[in-house]
DSSP file (Angstrom, degrees, kcal/mol; ACC not computed):
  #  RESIDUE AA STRUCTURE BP1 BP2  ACC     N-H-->O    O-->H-N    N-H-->O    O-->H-N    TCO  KAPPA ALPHA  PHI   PSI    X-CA   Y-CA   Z-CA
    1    1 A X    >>        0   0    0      0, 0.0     4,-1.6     0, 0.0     3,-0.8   0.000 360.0 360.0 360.0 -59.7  122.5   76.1  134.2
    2    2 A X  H 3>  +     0   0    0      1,-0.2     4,-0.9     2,-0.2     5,-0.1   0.844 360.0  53.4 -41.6 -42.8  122.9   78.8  131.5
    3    3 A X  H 3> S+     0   0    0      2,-0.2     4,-1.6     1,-0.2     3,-0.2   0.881 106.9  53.9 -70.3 -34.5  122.8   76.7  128.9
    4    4 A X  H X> S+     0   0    0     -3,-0.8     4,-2.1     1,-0.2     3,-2.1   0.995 110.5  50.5 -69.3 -48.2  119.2   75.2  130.3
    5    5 A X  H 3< S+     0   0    0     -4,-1.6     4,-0.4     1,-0.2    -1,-0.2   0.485 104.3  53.7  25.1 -92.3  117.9   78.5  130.4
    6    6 A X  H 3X S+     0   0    0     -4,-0.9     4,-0.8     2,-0.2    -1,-0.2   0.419 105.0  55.7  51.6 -71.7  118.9   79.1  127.2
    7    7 A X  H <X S+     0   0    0     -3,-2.1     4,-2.0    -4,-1.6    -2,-0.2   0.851 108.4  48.8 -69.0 -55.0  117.1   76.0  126.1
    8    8 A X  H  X S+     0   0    0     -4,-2.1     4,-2.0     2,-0.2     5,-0.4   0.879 104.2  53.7 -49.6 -50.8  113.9   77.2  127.5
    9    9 A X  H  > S+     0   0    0     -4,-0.4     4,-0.7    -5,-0.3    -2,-0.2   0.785  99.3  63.0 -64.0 -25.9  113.8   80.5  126.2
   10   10 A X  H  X S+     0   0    0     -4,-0.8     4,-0.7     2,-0.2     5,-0.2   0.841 108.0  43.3 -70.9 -47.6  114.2   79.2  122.9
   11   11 A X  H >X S+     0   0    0     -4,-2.0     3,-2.9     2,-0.2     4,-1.3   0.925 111.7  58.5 -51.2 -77.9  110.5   77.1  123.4
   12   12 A X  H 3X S+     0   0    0     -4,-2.0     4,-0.9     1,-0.3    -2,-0.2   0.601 111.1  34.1 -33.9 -41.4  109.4   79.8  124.6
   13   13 A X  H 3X S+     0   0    0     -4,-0.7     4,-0.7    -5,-0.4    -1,-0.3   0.412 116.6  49.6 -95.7  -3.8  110.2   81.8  121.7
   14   14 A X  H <X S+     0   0    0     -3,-2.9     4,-1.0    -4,-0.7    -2,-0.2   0.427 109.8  53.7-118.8 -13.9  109.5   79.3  118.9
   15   15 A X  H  X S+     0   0    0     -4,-1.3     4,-4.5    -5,-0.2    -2,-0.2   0.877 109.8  50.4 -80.2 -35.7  105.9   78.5  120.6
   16   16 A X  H  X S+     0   0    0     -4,-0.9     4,-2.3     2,-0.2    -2,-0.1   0.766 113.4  44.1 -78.1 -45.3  105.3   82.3  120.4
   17   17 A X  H  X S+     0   0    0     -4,-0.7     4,-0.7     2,-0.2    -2,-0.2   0.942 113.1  54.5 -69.2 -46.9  106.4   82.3  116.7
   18   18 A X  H >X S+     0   0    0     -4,-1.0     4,-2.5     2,-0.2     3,-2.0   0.946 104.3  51.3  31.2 -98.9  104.3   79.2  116.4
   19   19 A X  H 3X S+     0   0    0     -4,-4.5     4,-1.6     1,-0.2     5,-0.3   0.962 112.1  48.6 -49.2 -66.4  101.2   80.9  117.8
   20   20 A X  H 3< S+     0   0    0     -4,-2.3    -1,-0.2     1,-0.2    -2,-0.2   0.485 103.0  58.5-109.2  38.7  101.5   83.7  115.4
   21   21 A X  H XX S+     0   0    0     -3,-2.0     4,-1.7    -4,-0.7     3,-1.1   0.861 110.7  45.4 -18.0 -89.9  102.0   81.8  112.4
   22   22 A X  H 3X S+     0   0    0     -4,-2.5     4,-2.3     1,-0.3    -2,-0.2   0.747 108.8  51.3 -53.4 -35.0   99.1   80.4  113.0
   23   23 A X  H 3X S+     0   0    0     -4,-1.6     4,-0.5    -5,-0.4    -1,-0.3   0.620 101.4  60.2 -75.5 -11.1   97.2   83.2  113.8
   24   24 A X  H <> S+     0   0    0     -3,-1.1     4,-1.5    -5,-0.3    -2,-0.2   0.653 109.7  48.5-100.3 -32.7   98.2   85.3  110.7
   25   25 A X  H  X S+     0   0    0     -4,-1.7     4,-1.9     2,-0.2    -2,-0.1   0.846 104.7  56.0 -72.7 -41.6   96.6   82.3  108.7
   26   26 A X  H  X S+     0   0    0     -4,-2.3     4,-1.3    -5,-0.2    -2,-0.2   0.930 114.8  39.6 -55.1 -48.9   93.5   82.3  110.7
   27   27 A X  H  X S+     0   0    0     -4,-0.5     4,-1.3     2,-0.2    -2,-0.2   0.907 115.4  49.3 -88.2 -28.3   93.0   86.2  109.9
   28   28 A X  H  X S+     0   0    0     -4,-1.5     4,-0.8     1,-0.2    -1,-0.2   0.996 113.1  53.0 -50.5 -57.2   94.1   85.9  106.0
   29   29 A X  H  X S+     0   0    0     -4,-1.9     4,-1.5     2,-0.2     3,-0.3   0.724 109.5  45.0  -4.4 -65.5   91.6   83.0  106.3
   30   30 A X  H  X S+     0   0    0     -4,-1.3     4,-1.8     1,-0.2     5,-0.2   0.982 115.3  49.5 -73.8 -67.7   88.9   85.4  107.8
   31   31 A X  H  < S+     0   0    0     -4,-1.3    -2,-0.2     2,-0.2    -1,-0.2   0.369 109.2  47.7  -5.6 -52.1   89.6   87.9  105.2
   32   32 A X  H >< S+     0   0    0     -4,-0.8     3,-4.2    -3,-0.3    -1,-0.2   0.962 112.1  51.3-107.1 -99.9   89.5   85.7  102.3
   33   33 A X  H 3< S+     0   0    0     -4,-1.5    -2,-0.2     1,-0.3    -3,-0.2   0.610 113.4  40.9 -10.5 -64.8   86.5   84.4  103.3
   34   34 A X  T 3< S+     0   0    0     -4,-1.8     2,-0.8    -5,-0.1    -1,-0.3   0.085  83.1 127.3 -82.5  30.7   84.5   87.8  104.0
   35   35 A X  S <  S-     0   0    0     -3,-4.2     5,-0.4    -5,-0.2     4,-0.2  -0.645  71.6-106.2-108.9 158.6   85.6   89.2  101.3
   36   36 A X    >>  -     0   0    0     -2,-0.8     3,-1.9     1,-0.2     4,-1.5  -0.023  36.8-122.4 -51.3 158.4   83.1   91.0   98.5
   37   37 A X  H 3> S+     0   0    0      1,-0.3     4,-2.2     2,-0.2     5,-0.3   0.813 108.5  69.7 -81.7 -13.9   83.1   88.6   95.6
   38   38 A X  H 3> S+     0   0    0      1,-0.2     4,-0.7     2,-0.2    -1,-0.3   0.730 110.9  41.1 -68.3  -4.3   84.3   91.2   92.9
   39   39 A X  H <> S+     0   0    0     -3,-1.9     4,-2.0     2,-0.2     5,-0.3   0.864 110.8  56.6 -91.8 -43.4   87.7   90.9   95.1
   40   40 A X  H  X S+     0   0    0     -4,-1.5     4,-2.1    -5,-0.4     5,-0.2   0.846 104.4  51.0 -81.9 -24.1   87.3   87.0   95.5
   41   41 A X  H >X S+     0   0    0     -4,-2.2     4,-2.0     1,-0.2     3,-1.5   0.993 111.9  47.1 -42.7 -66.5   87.2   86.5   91.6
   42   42 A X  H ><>S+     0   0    0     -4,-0.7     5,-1.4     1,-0.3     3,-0.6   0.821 112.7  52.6 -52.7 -37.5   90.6   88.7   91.4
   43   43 A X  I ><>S+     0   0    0     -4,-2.0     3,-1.7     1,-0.3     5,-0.5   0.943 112.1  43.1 -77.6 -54.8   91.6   86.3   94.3
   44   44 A X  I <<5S+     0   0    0     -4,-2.1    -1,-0.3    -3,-1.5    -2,-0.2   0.730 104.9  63.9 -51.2 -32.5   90.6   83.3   92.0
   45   45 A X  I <<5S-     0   0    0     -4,-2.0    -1,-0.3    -3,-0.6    -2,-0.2   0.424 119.4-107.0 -89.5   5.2   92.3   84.8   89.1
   46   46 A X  I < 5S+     0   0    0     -3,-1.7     3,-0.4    -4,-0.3    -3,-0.2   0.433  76.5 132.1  79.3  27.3   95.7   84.6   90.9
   47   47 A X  I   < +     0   0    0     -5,-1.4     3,-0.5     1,-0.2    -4,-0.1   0.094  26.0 137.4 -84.5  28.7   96.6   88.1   91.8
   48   48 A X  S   <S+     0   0    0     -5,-0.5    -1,-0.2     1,-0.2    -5,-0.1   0.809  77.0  45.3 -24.3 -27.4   97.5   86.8   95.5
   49   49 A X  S    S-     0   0    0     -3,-0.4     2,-0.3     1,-0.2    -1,-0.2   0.967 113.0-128.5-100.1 -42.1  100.3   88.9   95.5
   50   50 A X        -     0   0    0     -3,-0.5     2,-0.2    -8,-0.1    -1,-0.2  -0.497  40.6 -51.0 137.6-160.0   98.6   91.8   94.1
   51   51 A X        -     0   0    0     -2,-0.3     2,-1.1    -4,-0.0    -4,-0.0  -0.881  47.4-105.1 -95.1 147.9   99.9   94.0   90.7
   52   52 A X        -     0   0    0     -2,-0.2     2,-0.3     1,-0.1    -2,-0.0  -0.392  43.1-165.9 -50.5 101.4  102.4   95.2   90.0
   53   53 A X        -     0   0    0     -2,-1.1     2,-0.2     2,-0.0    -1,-0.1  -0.575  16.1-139.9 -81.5 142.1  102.1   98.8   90.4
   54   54 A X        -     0   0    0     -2,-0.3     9,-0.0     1,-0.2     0, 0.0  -0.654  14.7-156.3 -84.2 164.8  104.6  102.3   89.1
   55   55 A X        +     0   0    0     -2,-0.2     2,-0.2     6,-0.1     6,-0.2   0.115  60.2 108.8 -78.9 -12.0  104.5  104.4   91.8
   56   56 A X  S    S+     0   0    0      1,-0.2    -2,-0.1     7,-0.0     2,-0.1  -0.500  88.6  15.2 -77.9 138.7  105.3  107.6   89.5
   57   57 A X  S    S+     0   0    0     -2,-0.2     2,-1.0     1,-0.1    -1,-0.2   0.237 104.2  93.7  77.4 -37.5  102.0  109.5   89.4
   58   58 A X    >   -     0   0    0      1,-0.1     3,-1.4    -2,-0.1    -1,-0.1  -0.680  46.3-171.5-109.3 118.9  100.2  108.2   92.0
   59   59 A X  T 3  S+     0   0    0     -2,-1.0    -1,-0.1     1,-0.3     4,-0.1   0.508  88.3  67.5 -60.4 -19.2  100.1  109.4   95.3
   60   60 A X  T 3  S+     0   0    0     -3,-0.1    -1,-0.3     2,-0.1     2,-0.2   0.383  85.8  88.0 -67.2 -15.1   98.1  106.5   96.7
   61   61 A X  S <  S-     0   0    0     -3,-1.4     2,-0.6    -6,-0.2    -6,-0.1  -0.772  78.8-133.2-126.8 134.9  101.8  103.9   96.0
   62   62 A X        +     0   0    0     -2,-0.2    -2,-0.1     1,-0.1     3,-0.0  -0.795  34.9 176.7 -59.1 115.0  104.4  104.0   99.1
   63   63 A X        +     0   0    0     -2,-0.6     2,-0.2    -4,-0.1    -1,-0.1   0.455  52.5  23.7-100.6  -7.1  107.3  104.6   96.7
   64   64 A X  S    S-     0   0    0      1,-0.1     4,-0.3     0, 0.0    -2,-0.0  -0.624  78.3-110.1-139.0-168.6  110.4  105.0   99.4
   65   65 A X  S  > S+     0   0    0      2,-0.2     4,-1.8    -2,-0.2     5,-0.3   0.453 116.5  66.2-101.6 -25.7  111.2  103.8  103.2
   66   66 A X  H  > S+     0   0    0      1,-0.2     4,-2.7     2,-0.2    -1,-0.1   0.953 102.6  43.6 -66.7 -49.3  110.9  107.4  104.2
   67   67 A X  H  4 S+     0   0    0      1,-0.2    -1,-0.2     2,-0.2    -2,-0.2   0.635 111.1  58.1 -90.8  -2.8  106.9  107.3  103.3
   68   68 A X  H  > S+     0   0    0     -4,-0.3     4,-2.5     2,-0.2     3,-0.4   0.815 108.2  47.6 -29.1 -56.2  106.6  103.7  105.1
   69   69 A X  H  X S+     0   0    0     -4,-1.8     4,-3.8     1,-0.2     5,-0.2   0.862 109.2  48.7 -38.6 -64.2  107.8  105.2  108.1
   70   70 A X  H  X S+     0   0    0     -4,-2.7     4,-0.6    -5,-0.3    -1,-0.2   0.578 113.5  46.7 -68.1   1.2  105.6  108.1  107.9
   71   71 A X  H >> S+     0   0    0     -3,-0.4     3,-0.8     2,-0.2     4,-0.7   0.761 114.8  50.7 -98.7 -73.0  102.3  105.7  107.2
   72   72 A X  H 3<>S+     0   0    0     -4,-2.5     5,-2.3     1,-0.2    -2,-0.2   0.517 108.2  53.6 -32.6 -27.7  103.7  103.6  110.3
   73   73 A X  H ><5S+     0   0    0     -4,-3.8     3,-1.0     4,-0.3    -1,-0.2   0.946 106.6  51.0 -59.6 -75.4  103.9  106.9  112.3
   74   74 A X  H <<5S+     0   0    0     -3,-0.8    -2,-0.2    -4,-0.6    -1,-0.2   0.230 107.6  52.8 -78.6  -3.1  100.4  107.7  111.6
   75   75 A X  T 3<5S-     0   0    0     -4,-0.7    -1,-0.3     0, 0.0    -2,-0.2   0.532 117.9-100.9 -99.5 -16.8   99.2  104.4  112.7
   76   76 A X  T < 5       0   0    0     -3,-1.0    -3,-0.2     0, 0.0    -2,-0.2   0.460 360.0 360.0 139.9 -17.0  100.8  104.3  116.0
   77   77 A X      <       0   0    0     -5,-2.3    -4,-0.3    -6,-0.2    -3,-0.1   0.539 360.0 360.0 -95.7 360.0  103.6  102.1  115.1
């Protein structure tokens, strides 16, 4: 009986990663699509990942887990 459970909750949970898979692709997707074209050349030009960036000097660059937190804080998360 445990074990069926078990078995179930595990669909359950692999349909739910599933769906938002798929869903993460859909909104990259929208993104991509709307986005102004001076970004979709960079797009074209293979900076998917973005650049590398120092963090030294700029105040704009997350440099540590401490200021992640505190951005994550300040969204809600």
């Amino acid at each position: 009986m445990a074990q069926d459970f078990q078995d179930l909750t595990g669909q359950v949970i692999g349909k739910i990663t599933s769906i938002a898979q798929d869903l993460e692709k859909q909104l990259v997707q929208v993104l991509i699509d709307f986005a102004p074209s001076e970004i979709k050349r960079e797009l074209d030009n293979g900076l998917l990942n973005g650049p590398q960036i120092k963090p030294e000097g700029n105040t704009e660059v997350v440099a540590n887990q401490g200021q992640v937190d505190d951005l994550l804080d300040s969204l809600g998360f």
